[in-house]
C-alpha positions as CSV (number, residue, x, y, z in Angstrom):
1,X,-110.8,-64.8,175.9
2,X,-109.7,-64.8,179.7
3,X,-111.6,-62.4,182.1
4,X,-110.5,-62.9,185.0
5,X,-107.4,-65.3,186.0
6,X,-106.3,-66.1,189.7
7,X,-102.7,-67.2,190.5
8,X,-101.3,-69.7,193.2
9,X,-97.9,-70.8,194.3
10,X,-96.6,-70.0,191.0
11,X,-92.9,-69.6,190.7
12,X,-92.4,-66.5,192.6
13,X,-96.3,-65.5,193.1
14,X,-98.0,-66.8,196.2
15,X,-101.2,-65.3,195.1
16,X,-102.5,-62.7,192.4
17,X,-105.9,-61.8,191.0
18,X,-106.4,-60.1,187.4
19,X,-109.2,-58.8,187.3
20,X,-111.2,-56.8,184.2
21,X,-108.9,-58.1,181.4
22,X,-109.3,-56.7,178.2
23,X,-107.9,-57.3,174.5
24,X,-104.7,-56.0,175.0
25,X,-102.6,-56.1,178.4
26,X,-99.8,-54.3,178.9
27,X,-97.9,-55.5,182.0
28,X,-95.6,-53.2,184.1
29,X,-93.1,-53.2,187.4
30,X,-90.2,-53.0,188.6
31,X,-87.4,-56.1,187.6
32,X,-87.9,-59.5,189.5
33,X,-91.6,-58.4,190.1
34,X,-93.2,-61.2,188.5
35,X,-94.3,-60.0,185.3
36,X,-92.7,-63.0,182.8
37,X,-94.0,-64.9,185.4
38,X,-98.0,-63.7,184.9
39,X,-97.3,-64.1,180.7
40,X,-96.4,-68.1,181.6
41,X,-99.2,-68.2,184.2
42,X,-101.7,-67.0,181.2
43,X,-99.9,-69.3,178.8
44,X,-100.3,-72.3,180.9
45,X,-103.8,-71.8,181.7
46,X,-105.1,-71.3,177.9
47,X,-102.8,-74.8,177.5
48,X,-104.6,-76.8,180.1
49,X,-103.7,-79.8,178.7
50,X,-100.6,-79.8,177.5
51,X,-97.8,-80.8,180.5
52,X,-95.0,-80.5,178.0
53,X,-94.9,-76.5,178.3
54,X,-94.1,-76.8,181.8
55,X,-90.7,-78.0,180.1
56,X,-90.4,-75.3,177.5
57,X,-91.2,-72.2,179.9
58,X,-87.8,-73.7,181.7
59,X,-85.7,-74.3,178.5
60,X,-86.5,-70.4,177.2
61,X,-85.2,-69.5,180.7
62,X,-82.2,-71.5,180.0
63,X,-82.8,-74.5,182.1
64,X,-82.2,-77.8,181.4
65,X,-84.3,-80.3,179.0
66,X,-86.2,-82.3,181.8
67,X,-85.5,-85.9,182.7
68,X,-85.4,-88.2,185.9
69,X,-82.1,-86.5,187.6
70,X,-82.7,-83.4,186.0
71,X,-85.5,-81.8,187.1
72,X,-85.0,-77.9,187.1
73,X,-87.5,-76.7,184.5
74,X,-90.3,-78.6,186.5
75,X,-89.3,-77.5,190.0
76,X,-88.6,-74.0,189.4
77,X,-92.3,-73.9,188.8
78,X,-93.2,-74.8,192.1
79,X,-93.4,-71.9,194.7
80,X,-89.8,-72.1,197.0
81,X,-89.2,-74.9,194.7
82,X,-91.3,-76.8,197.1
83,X,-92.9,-79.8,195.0
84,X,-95.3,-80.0,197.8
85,X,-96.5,-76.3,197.1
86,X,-99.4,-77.3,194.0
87,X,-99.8,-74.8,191.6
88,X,-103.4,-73.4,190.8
89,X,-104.9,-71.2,188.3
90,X,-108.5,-70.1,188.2
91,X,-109.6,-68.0,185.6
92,X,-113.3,-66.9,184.1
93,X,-113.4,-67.3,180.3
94,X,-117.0,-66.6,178.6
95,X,-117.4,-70.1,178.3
96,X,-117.5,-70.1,182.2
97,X,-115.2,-70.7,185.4
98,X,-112.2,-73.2,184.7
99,X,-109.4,-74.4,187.2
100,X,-105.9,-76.2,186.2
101,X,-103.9,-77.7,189.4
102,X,-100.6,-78.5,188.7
103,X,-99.1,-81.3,191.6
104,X,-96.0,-83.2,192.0
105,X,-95.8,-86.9,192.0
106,X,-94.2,-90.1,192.6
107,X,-95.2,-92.2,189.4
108,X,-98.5,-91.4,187.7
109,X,-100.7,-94.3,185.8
110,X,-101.2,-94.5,182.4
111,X,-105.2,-95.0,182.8
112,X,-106.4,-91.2,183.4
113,X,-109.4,-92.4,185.7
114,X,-106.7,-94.3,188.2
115,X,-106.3,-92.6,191.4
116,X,-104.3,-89.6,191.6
117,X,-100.7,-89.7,192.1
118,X,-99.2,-89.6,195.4
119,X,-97.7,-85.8,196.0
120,X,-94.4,-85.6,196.9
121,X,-93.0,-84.8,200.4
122,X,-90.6,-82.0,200.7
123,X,-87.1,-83.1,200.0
124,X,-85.8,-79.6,200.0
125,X,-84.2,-77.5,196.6
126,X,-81.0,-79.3,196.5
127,X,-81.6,-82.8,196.8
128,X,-80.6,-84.5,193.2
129,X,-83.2,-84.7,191.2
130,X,-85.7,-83.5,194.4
131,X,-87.5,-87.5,193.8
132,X,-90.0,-85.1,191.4
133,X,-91.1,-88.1,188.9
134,X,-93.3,-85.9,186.8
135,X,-96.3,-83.8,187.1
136,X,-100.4,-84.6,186.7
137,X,-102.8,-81.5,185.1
138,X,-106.4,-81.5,186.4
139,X,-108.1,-79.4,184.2
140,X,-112.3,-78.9,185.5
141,X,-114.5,-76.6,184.1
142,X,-118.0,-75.9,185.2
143,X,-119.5,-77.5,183.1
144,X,-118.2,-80.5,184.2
145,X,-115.5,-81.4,182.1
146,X,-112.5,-83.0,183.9
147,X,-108.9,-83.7,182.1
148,X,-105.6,-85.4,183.5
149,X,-103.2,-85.0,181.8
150,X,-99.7,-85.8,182.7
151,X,-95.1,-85.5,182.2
152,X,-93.6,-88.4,183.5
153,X,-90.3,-88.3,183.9
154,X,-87.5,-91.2,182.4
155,X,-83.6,-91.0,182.3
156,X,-83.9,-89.8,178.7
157,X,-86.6,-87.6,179.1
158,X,-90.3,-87.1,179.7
159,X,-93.3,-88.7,178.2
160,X,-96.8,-87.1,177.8
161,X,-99.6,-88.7,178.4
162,X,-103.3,-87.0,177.8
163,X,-106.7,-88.6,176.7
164,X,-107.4,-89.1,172.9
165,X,-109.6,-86.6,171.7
166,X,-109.4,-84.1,175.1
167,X,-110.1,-80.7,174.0
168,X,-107.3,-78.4,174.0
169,X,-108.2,-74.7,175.5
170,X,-107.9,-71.5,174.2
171,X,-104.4,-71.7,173.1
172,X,-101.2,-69.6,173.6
173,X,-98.6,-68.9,171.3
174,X,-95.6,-67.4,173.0
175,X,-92.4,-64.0,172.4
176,X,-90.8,-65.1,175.0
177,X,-87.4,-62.0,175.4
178,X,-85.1,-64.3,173.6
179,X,-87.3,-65.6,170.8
180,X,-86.8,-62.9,167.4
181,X,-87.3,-65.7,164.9
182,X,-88.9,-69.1,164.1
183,X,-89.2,-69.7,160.3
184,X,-90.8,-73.5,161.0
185,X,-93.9,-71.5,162.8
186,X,-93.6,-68.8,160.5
187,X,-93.4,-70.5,157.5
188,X,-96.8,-73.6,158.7
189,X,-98.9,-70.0,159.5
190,X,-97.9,-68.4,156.4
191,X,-98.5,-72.0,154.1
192,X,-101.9,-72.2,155.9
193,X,-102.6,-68.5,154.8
194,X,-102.0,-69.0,151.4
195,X,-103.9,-72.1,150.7
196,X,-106.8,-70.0,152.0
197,X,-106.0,-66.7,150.2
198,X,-105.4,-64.7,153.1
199,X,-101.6,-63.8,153.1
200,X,-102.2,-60.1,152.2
201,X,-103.8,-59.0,155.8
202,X,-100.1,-60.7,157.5
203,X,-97.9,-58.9,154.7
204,X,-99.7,-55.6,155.0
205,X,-99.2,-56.0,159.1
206,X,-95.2,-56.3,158.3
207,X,-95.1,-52.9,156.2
208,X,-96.2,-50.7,159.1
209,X,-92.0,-51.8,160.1
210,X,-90.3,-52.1,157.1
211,X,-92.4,-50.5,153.8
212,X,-90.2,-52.0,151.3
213,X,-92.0,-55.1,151.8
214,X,-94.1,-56.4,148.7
215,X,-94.7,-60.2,149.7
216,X,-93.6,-63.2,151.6
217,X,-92.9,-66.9,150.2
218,X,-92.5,-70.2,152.1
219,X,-89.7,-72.7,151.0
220,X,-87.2,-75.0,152.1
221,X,-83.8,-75.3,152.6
222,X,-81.8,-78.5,152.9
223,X,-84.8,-80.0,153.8
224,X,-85.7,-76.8,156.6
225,X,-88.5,-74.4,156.2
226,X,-87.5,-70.9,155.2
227,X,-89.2,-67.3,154.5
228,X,-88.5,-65.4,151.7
229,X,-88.9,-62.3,151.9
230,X,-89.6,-59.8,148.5
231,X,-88.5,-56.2,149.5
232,X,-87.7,-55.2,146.1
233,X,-84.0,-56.2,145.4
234,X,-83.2,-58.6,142.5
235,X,-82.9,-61.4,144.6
236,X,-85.4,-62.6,147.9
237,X,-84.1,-62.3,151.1
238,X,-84.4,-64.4,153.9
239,X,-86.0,-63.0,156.7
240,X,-83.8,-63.6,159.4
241,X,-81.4,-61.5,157.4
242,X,-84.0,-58.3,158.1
243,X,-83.3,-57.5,161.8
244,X,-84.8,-58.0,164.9
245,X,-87.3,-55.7,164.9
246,X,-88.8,-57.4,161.9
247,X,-88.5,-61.0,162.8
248,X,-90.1,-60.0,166.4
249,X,-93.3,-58.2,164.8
250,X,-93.4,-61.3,162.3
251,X,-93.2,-63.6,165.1
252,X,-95.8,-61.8,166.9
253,X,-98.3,-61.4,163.8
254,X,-97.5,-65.6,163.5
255,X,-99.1,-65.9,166.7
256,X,-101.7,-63.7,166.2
257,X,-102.7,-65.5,162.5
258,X,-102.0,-69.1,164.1
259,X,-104.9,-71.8,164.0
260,X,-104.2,-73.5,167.0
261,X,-103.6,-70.1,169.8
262,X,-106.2,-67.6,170.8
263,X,-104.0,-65.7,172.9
264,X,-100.6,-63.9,172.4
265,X,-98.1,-63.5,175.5
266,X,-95.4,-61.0,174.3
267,X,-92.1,-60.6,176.8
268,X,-90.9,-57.1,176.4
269,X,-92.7,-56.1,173.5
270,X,-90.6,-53.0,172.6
271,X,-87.5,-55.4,172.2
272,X,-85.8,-54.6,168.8
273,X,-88.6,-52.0,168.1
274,X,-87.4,-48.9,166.3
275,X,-89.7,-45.8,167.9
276,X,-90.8,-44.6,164.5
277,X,-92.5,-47.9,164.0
278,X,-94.3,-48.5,167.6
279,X,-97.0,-46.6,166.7
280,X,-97.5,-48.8,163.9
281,X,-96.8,-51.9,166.1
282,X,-99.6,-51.1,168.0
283,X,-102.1,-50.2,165.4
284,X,-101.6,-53.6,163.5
285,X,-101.7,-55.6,166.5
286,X,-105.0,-53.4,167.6
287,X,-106.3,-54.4,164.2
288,X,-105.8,-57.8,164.0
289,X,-106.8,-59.0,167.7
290,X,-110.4,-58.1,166.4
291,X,-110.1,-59.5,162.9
292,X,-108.6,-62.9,164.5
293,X,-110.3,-63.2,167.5
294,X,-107.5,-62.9,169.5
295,X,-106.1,-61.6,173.4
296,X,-102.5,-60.0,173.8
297,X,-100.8,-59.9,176.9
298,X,-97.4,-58.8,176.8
299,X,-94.9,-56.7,178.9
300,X,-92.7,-53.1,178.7
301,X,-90.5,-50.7,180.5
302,X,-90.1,-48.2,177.7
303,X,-91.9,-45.4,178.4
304,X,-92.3,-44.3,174.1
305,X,-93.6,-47.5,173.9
306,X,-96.3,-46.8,176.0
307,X,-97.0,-43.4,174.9
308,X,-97.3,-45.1,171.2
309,X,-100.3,-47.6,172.9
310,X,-101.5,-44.6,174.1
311,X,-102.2,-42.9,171.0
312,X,-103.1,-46.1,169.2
313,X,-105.7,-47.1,171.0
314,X,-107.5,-43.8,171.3
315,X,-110.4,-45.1,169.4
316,X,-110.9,-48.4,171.1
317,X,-109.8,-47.2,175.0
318,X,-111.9,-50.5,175.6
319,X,-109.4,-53.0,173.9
320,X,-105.9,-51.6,176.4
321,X,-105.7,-52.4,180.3
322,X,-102.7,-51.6,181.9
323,X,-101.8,-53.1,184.9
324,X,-98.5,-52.5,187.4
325,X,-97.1,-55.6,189.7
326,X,-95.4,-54.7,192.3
327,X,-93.7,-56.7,195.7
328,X,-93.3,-55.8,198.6
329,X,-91.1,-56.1,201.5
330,X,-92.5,-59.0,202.7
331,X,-92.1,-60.9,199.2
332,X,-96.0,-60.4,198.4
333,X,-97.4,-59.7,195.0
334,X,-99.8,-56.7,194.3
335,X,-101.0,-55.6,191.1
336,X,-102.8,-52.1,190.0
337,X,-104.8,-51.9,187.2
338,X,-105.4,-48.7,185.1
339,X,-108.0,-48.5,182.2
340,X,-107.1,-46.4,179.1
341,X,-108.1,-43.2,180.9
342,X,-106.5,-43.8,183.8
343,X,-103.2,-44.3,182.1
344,X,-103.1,-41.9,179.5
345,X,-103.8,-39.2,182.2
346,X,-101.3,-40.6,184.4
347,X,-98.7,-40.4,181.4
348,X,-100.1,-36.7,180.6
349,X,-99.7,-35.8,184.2
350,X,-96.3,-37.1,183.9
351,X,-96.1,-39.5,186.4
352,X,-94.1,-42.7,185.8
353,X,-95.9,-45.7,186.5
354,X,-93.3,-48.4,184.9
């Protein structure tokens, strides 16, 4: 579970510092404050080695798939899409402090002990391709582990490049705004539930938004995965054919049941969310981050949403920290963080800290 997680030069964010982290973070501010930004920063960090999601943040903000004269998904990481600019997270976990710099470079060696790449000069945002040939992870931890990992770049694509065997960190499975469905995830977490009898807990999570459901299968179809869903008609439905608010709390409850994440990052968490069922929402997910193990962060601007959290998470204030980003006039990131108390009183005393 992160603690404690320290941004630089990421996308937008020159520098921010979460502090006191808890269970569940709820992330508010103002639009183009940063906010989707933190949920990649976490993501990254708990995927320390695993280059490849550099690629996918960019694609789920409608970029490009990266190659050698497209490069967009990789550079809009860097801050002023400035290659030179390396990205750096530091963050506390209980298993100690960790650090993940993310550089530029020119061509990067297939032996992981080599020398490190050669960072880029500054060729300025609309150069073709900005000469950006990939990008090299150095994952450290205090305990002395060290991991390069690496996305090279080719004309057709990328290739990744990580040592056999290198442990994997915490995880992140990610809701990005766009994202309401993925049977194939869907469907691998509910298979591995079921071969170890434990399908109930995710079903019963789905009732608190739709009641009529009774149970869940995994199939195929023309050779695709596919969920069934039971919600007492003579025929099973497939569960894309439920809504949006149902397929987001399904994705959602994937991550928080999947083998390989510990942590959840949720963009707009209200999206598709009916108000009678937020309350719900929020118990199940308040349930299950204890049962699984698991860390949300996620983000909101609707205000019932919040007051739902609010009342959900009166017997565990501990498990909800709610923090505001803001910017300022000179383009520099702040954050404010509220414990339950804090918040619920600020919401009681009507102010509006969205």
């Amino acid at each position: 579970m992160l603690e404690t997680l320290e941004i630089h030069r990421f996308r937008g964010i020159e520098y921010l510092k979460l502090e006191n982290l808890a269970r569940v973070n709820i992330f508010l501010g103002g639009n183009g404050a940063g906010k989707t930004s933190v949920l990649e920063a976490v993501s990254l960090a708990a995927n320390p080695t695993a280059p490849v999601l550099l690629n996918t943040l960019g694609l789920w903000r409608e970029m490009p798939h990266a190659t050698a004269s497209q490069t967009d998904s990789l550079l809009s990481a860097f801050m002023d899409l400035d290659p030179t600019n390396n990205i750096e997270f530091d963050f506390q976990t209980a298993e100690g402090a960790q650090s993940l710099i993310i550089e530029a470079s020119r061509g990067l060696s297939v032996e992981h002990d080599a020398a490190r790449a050669v960072p880029l000069p500054s060729t300025g945002a609309n150069s073709p391709g900005n000469g950006l040939l990939g990008v090299r992870y150095r994952w450290e931890t205090t305990g002395g582990l060290v991991v390069d990992s690496s996305l090279d770049l080719n004309p057709n694509g990328f290739v990744i490049r990580t040592p056999p065997g290198a442990p994997s960190g915490d995880g992140a499975f990610f809701v990005h705004t766009r994202r309401s469905t993925s049977a194939a995830e869907t469907a691998s977490t509910l298979t591995n539930l079921y071969e170890h009898k434990q399908q109930k807990a995710f079903v019963d999570g789905l009732c608190a938004v739709d009641p009529r459901l009774k149970n869940m299968v995994v199939g195929a179809r023309q050779n695709l995965p596919v969920v069934l869903v039971d919600i007492g008609r003579s025929k099973l439905v497939p569960m894309n054919l439920l809504g949006d608010g149902f397929c987001r709390v399904a994705l959602m409850l994937t991550g928080m049941f999947a083998a390989q994440a510990k942590i959840v990052c949720i963009d707009e968490i209200d999206s598709g969310l009916y108000a009678t069922v937020m309350e719900s929402t929020w118990r199940s997910l308040a349930k299950f981050v204890g049962q699984q193990n698991r860390q949300i962060f996620c983000t909101t601007h609707n205000e019932e949403m919040l007051r739902h959290a609010v009342v959900a998470f009166e017997e565990s204030p501990d498990g909800l920290r709610v923090f505001r980003i803001d910017r300022d006039d000179s383009d520099a990131t702040s954050v404010q963080t509220f414990t339950y108390d804090e918040f619920a009183d600020s919401l009681r005393a009507g102010l509006d800290v969205r």
